[in-house]
PyMOL commands that place a pseudoatom at each C-alpha (Angstrom):
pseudoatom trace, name=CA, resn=UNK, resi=1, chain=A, elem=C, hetatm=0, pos=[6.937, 9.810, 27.417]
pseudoatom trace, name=CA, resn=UNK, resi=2, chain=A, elem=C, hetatm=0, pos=[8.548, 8.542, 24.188]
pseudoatom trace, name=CA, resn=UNK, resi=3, chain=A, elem=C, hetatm=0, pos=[8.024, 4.718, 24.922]
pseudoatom trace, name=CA, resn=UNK, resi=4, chain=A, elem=C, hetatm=0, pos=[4.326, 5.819, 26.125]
pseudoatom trace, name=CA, resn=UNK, resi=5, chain=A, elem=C, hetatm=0, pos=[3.860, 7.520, 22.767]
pseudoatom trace, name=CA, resn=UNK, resi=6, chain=A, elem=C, hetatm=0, pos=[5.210, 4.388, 20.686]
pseudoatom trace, name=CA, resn=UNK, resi=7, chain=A, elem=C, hetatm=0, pos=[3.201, 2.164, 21.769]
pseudoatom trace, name=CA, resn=UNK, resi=8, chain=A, elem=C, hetatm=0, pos=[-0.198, 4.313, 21.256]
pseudoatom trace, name=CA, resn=UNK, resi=9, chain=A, elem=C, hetatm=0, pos=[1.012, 4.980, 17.641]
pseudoatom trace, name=CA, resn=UNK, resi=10, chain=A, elem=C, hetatm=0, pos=[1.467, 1.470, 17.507]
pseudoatom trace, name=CA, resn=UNK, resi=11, chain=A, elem=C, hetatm=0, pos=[-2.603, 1.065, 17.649]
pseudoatom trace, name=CA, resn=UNK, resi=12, chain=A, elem=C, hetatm=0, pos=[-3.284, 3.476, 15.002]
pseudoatom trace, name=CA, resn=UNK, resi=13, chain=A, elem=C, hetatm=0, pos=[-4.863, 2.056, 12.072]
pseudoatom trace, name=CA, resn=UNK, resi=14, chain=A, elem=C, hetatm=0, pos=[-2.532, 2.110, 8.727]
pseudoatom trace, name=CA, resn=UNK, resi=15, chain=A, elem=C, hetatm=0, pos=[-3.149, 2.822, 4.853]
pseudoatom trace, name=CA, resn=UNK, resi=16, chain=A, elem=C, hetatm=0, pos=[-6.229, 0.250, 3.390]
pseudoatom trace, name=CA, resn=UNK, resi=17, chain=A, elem=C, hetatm=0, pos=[-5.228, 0.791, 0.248]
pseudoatom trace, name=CA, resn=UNK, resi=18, chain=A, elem=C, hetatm=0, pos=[-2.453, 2.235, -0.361]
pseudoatom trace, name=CA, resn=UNK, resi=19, chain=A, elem=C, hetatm=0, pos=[-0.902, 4.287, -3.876]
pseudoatom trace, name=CA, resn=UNK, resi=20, chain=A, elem=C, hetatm=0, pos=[2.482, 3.257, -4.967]
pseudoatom trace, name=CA, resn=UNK, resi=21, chain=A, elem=C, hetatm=0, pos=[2.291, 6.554, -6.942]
pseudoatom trace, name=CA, resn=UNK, resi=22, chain=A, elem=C, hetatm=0, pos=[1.937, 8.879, -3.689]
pseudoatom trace, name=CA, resn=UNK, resi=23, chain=A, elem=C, hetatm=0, pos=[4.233, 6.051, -1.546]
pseudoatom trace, name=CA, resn=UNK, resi=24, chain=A, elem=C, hetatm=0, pos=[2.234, 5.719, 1.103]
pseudoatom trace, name=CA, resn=UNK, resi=25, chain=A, elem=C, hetatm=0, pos=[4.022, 4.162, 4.124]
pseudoatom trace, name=CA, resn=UNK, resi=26, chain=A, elem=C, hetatm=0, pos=[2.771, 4.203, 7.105]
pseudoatom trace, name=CA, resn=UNK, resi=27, chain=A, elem=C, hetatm=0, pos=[5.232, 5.934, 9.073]
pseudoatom trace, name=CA, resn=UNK, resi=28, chain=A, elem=C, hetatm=0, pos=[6.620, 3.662, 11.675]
pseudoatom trace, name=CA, resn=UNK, resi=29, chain=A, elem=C, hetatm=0, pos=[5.831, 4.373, 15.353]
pseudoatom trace, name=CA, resn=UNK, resi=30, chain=A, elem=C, hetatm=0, pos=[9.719, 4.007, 16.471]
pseudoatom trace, name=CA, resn=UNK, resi=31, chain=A, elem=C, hetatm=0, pos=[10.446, 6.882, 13.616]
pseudoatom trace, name=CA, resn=UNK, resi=32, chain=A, elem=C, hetatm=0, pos=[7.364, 8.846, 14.306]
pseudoatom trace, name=CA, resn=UNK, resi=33, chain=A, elem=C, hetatm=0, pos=[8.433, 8.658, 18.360]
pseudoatom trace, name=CA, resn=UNK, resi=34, chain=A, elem=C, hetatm=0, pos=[11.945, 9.498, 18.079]
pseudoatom trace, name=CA, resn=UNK, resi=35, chain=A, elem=C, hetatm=0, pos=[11.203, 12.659, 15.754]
pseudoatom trace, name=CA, resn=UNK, resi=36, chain=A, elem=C, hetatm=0, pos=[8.840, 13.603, 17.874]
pseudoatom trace, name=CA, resn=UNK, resi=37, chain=A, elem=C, hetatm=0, pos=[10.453, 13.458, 21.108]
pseudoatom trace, name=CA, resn=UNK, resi=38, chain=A, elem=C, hetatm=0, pos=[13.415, 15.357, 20.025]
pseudoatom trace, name=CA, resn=UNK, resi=39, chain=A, elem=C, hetatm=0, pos=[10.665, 18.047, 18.364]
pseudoatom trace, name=CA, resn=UNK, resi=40, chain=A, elem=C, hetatm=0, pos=[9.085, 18.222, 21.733]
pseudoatom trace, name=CA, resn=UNK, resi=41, chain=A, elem=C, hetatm=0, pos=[12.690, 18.078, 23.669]
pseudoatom trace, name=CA, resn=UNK, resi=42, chain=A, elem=C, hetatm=0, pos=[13.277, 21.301, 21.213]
pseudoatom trace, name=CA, resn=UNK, resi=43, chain=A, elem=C, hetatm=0, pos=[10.049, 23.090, 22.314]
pseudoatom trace, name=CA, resn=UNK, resi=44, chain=A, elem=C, hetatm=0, pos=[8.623, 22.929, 18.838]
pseudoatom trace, name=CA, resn=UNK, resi=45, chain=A, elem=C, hetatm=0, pos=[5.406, 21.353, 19.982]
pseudoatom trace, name=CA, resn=UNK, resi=46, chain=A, elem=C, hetatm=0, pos=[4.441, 24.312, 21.626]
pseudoatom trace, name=CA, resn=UNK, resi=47, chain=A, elem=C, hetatm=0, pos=[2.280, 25.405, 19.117]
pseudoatom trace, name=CA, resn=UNK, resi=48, chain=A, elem=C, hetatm=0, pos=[0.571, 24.833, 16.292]
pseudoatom trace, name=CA, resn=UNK, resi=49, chain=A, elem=C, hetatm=0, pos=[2.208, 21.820, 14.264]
pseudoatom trace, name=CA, resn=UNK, resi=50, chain=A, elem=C, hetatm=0, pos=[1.213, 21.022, 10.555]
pseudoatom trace, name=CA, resn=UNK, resi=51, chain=A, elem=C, hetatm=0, pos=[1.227, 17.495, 9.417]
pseudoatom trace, name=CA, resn=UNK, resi=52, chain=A, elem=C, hetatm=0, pos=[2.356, 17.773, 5.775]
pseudoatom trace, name=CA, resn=UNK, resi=53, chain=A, elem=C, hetatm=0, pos=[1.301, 14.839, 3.545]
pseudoatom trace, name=CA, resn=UNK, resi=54, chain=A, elem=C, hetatm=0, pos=[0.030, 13.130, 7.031]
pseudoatom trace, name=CA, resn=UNK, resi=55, chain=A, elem=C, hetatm=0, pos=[-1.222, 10.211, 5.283]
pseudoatom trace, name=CA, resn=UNK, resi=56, chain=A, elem=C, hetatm=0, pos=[-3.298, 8.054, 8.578]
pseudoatom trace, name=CA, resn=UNK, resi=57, chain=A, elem=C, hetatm=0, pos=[-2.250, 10.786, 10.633]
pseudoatom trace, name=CA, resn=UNK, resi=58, chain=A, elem=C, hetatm=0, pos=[1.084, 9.280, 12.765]
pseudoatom trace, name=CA, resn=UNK, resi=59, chain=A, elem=C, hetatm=0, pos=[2.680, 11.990, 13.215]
pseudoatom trace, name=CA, resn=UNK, resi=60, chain=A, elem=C, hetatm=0, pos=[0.057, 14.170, 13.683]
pseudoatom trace, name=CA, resn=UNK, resi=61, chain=A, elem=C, hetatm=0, pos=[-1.506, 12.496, 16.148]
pseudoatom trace, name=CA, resn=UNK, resi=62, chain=A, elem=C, hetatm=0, pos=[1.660, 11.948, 18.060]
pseudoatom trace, name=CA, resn=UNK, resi=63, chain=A, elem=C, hetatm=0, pos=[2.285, 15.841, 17.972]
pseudoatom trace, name=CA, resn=UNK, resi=64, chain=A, elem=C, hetatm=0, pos=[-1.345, 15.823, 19.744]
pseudoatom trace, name=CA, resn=UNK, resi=65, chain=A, elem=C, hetatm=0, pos=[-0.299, 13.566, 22.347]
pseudoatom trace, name=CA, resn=UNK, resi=66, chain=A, elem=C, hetatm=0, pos=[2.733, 15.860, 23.271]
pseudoatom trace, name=CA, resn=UNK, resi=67, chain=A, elem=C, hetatm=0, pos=[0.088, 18.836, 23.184]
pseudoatom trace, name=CA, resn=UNK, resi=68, chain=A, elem=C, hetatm=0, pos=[0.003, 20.104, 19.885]
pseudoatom trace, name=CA, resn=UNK, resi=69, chain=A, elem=C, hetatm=0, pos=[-2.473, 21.806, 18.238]
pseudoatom trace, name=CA, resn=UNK, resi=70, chain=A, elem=C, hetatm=0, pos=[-2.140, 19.895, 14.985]
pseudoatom trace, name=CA, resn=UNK, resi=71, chain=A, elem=C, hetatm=0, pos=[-3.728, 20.318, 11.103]
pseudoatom trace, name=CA, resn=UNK, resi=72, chain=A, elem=C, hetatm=0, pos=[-2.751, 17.379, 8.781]
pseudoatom trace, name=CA, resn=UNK, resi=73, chain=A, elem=C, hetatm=0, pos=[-3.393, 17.860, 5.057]
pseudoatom trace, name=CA, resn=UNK, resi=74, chain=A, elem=C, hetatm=0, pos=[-3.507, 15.337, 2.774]
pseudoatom trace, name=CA, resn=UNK, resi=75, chain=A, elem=C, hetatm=0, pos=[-4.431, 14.298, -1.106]
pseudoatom trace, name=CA, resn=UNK, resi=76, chain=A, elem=C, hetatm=0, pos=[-6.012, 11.273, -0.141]
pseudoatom trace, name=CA, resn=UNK, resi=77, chain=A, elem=C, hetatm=0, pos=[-9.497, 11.501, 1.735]
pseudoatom trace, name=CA, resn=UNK, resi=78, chain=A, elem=C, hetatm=0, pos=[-9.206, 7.738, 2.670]
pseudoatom trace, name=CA, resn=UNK, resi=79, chain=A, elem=C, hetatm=0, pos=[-6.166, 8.292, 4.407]
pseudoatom trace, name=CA, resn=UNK, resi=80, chain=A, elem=C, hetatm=0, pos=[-7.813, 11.615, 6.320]
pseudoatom trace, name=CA, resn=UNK, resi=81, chain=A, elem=C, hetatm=0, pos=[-10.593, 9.645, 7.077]
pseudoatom trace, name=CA, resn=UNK, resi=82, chain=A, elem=C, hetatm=0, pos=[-8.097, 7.346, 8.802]
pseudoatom trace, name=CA, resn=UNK, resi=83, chain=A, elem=C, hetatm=0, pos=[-6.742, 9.706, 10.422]
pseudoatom trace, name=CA, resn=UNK, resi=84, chain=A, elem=C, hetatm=0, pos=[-9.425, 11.514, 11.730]
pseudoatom trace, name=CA, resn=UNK, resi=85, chain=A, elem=C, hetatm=0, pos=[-10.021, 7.557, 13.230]
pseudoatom trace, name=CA, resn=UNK, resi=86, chain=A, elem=C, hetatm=0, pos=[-6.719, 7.291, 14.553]
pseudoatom trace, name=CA, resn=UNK, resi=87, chain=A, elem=C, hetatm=0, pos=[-7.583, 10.919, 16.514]
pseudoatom trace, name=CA, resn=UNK, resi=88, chain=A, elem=C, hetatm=0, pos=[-9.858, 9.500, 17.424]
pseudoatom trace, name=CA, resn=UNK, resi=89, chain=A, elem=C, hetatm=0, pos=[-8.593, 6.286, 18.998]
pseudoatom trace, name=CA, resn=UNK, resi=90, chain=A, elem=C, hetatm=0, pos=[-5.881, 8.185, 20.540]
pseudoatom trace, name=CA, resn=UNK, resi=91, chain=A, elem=C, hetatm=0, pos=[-7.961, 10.498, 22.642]
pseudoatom trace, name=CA, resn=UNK, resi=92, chain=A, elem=C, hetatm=0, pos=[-6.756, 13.711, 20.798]
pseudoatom trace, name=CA, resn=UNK, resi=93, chain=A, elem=C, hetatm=0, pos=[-9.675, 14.229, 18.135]
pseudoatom trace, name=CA, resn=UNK, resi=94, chain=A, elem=C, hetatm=0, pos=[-10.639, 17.685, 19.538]
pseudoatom trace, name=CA, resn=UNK, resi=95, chain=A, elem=C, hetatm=0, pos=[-6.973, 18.553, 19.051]
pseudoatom trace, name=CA, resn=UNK, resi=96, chain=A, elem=C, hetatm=0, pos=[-6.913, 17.791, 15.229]
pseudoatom trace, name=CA, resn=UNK, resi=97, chain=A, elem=C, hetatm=0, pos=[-8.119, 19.083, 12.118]
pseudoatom trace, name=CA, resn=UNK, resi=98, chain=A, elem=C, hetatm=0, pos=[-7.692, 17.026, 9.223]
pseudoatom trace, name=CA, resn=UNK, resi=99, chain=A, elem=C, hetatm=0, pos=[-8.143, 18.712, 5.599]
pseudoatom trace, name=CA, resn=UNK, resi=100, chain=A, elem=C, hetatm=0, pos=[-7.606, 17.623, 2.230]
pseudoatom trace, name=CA, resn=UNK, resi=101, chain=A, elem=C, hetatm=0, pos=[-5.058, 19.401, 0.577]
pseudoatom trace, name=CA, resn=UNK, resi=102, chain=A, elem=C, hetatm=0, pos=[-1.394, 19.487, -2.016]
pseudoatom trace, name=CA, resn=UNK, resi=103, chain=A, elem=C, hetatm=0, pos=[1.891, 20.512, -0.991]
pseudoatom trace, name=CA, resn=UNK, resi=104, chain=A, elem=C, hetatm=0, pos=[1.688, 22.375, -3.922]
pseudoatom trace, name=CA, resn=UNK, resi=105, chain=A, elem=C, hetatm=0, pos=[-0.758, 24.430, -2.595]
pseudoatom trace, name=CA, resn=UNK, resi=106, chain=A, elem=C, hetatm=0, pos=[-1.198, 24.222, 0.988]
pseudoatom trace, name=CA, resn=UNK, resi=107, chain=A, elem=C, hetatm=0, pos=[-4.754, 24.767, 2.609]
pseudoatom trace, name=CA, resn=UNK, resi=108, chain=A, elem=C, hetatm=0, pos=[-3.018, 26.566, 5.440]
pseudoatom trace, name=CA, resn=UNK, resi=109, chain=A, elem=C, hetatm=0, pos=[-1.440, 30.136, 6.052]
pseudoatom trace, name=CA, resn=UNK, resi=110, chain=A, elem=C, hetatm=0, pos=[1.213, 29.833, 8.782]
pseudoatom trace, name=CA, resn=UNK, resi=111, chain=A, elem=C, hetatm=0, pos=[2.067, 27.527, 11.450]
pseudoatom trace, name=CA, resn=UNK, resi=112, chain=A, elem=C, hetatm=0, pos=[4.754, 27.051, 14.231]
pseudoatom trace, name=CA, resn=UNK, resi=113, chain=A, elem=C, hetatm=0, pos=[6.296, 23.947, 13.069]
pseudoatom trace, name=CA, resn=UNK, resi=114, chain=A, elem=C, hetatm=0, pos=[6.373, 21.613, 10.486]
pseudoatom trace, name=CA, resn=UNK, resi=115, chain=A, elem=C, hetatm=0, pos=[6.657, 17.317, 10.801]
pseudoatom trace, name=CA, resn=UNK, resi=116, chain=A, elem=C, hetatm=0, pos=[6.184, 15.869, 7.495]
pseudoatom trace, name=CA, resn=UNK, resi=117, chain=A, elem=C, hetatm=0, pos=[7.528, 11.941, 6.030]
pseudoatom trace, name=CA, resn=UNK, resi=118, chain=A, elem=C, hetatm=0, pos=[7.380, 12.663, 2.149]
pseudoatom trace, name=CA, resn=UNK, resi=119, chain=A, elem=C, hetatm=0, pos=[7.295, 10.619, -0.634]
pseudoatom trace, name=CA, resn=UNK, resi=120, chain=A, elem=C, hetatm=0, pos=[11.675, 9.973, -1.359]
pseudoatom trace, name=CA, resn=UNK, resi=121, chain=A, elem=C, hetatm=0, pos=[11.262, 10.481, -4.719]
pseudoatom trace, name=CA, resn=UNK, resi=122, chain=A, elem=C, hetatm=0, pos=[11.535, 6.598, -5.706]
pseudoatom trace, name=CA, resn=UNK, resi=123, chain=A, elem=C, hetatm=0, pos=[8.223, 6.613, -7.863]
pseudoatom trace, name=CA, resn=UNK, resi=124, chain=A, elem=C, hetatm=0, pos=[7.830, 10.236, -9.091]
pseudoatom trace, name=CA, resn=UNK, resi=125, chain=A, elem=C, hetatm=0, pos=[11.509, 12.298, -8.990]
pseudoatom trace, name=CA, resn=UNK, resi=126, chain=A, elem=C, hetatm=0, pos=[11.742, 15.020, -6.909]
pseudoatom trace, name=CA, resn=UNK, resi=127, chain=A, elem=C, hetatm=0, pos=[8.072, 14.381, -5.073]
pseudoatom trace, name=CA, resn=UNK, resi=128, chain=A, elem=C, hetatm=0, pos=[9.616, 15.353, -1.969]
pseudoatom trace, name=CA, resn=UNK, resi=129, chain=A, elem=C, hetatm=0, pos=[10.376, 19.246, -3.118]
pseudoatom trace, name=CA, resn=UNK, resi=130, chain=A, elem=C, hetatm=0, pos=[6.765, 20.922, -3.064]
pseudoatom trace, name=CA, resn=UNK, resi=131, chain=A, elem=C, hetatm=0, pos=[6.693, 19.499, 0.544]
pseudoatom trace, name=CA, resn=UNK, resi=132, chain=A, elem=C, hetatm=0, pos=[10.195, 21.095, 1.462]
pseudoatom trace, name=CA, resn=UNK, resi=133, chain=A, elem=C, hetatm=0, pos=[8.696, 24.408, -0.141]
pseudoatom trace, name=CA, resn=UNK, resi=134, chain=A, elem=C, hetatm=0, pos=[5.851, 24.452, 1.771]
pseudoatom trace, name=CA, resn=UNK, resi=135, chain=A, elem=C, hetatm=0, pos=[7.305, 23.967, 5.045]
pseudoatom trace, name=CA, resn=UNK, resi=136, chain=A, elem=C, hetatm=0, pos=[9.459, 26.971, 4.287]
pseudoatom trace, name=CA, resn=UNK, resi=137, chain=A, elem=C, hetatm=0, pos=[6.657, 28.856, 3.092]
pseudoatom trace, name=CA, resn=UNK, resi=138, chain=A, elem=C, hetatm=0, pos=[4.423, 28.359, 6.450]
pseudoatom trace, name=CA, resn=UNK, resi=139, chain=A, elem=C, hetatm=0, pos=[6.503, 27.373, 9.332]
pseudoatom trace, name=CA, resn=UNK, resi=140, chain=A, elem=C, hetatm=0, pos=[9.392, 28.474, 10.989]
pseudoatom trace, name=CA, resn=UNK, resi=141, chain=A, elem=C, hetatm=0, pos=[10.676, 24.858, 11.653]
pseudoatom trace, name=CA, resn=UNK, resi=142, chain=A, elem=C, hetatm=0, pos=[10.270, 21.397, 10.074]
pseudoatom trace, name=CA, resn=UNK, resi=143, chain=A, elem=C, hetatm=0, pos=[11.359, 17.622, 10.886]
pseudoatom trace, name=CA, resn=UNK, resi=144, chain=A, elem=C, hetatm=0, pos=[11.521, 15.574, 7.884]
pseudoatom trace, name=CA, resn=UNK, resi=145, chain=A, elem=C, hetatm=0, pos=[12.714, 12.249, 7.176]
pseudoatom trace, name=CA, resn=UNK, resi=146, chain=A, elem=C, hetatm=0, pos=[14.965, 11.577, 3.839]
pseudoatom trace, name=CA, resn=UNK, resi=147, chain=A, elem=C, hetatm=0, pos=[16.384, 8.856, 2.184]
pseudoatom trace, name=CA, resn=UNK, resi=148, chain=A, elem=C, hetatm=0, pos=[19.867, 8.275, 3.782]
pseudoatom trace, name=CA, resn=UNK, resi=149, chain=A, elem=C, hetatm=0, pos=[22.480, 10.650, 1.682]
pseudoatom trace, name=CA, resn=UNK, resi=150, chain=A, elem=C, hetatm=0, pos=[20.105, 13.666, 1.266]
pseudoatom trace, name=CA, resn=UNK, resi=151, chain=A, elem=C, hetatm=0, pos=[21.508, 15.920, 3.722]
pseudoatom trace, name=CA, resn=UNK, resi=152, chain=A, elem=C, hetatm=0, pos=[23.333, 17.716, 0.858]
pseudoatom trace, name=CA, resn=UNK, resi=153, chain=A, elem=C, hetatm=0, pos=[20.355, 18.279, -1.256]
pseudoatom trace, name=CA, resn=UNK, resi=154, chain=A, elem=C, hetatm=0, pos=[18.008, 19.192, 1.469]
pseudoatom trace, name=CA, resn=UNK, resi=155, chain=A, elem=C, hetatm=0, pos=[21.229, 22.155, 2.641]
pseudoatom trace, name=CA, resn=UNK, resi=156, chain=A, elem=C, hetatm=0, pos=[21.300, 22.875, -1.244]
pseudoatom trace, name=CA, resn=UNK, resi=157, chain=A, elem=C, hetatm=0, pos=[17.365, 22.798, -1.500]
pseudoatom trace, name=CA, resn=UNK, resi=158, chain=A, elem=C, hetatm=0, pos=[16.000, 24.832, 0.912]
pseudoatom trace, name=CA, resn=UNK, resi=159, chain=A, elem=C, hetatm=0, pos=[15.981, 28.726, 2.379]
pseudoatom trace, name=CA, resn=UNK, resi=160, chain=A, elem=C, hetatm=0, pos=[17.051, 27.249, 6.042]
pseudoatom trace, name=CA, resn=UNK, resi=161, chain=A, elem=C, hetatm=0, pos=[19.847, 25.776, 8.167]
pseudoatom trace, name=CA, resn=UNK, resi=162, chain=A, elem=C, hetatm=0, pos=[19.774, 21.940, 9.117]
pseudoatom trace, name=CA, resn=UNK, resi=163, chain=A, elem=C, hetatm=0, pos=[20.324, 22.841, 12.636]
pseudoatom trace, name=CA, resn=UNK, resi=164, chain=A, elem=C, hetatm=0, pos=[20.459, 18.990, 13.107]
pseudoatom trace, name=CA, resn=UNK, resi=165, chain=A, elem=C, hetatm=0, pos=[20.251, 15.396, 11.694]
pseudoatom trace, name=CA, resn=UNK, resi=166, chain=A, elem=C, hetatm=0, pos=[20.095, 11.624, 13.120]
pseudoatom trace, name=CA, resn=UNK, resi=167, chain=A, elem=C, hetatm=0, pos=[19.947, 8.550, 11.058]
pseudoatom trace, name=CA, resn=UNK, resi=168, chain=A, elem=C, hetatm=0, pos=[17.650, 5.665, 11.886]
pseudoatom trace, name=CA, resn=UNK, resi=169, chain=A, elem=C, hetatm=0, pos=[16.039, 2.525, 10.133]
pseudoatom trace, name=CA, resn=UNK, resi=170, chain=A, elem=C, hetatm=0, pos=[12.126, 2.228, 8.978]
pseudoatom trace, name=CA, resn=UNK, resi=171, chain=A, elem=C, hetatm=0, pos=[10.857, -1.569, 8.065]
pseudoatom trace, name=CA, resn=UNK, resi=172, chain=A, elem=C, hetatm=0, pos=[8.571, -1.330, 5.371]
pseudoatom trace, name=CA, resn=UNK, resi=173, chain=A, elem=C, hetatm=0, pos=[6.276, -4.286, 4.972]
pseudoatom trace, name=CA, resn=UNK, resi=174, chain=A, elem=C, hetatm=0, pos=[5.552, -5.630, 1.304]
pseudoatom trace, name=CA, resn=UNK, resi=175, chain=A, elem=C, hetatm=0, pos=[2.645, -3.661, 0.200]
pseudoatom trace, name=CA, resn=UNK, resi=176, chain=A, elem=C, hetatm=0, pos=[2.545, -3.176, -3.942]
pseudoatom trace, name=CA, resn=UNK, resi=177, chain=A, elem=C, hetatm=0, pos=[3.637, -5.753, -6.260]
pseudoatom trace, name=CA, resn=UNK, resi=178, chain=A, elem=C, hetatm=0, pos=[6.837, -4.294, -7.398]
pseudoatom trace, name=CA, resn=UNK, resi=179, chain=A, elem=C, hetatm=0, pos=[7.915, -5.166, -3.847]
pseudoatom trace, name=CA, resn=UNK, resi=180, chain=A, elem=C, hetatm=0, pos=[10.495, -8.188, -4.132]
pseudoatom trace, name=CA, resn=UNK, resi=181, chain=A, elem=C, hetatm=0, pos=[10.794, -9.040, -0.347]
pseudoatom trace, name=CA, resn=UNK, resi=182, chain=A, elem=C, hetatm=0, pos=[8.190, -9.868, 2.739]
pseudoatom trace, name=CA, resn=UNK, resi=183, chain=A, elem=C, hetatm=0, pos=[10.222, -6.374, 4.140]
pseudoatom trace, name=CA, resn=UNK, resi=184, chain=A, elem=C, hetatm=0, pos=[12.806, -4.535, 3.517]
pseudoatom trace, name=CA, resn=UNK, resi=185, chain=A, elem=C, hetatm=0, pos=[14.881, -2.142, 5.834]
pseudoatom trace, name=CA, resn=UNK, resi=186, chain=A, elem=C, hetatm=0, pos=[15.841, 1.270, 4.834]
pseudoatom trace, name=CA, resn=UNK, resi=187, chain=A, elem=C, hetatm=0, pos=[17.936, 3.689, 6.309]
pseudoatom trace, name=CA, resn=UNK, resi=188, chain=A, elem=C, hetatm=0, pos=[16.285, 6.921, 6.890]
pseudoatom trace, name=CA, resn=UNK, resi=189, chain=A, elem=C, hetatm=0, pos=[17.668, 10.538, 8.180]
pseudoatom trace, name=CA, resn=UNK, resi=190, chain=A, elem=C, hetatm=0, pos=[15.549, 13.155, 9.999]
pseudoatom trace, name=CA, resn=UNK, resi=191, chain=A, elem=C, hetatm=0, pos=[16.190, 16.643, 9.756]
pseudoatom trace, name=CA, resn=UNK, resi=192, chain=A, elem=C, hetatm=0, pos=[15.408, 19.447, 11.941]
pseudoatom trace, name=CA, resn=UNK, resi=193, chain=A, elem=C, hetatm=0, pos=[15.378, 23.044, 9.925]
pseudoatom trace, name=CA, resn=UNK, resi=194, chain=A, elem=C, hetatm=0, pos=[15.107, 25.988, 10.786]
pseudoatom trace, name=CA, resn=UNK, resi=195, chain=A, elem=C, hetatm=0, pos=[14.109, 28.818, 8.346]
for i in range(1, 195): cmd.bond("trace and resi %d" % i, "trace and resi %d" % (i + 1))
show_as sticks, trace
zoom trace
């Protein structure tokens, strides 16, 4: 089901415009289907599944394809309107609810599991804690991906075990015009936590 899942997140319309200030990347469909499979391999799908930050909905709307009942919450209405699109395209719209909303304040009270890609930090310093504090405040699990070499501030950060961790690579295209290269490859780690 993973390779099935790639390749409809692979048709899901990305960012028009995006912020360099809220680093919106599109999250790539290899990422988004290997985090997801092992979420769904873990039963964590089961339920209700919050897509924190979801930008054009990726994640979210892969969750929905392994049966999720899934909210995304975002700053940017472009990018929900995108993803309510993408929902859309994918079959899964009645599945999804897609509301506009902060990490620092999130527009929802409890949910089974949390899959979030948040900004690393590389524009604003330390964007990525309000998301880690949210998903400890509403969800019993999260998968999030890091910058490679976090694992020891993401233990130190949060309330929760890292009951597991796998590194992989994302390509991100050139999109704002501090970008030096066509793309660039990054090395990435997903966590799975458990609070």
């Amino acid at each position: 089901m993973r390779k099935d899942v790639e390749i409809l997140l692979q048709e899901l319309k990305g960012f028009e415009e995006p912020e360099a200030r809220l680093e919106q990347y599109m999250t790539p469909p290899s990422v988004a289907g290997t985090l997801l499979h092992f979420a769904w391999s873990n039963d964590d799908l089961d339920g209700t599944v919050l897509d924190l930050g979801c930008g054009t909905g990726v994640l979210g709307v892969g969750a929905a394809v392994y049966g999720a009942r899934v909210v995304g919450v975002d700053v940017d209405v472009d990018a929900l309107r995108i993803a309510q699109s993408n929902a859309a395209r994918a079959g899964v719209e009645t599945g999804t609810d897609w509301i506009r909303g902060d990490a620092s304040a999130v527009p929802v009270s409890r949910v089974d599991t949390v899959v979030m890609n948040p900004p690393f930090g590389a524009q604003n310093e330390g964007a990525d804690r309000p998301f880690l504090r949210a998903a400890e405040e509403v969800a019993d699990v999260a998968y999030t991906v890091h910058n490679a070499g976090s694992l020891g501030f993401v233990e130190g950060f949060v309330n929760g075990e890292v009951t597991d961790a796998f590194e992989t690579t994302m390509r991100l295209p050139r999109q704002f015009e501090f970008h030096e290269e066509d793309e660039r490859e990054i090395t990435v780690e997903v966590y799975r936590i458990e609070f």
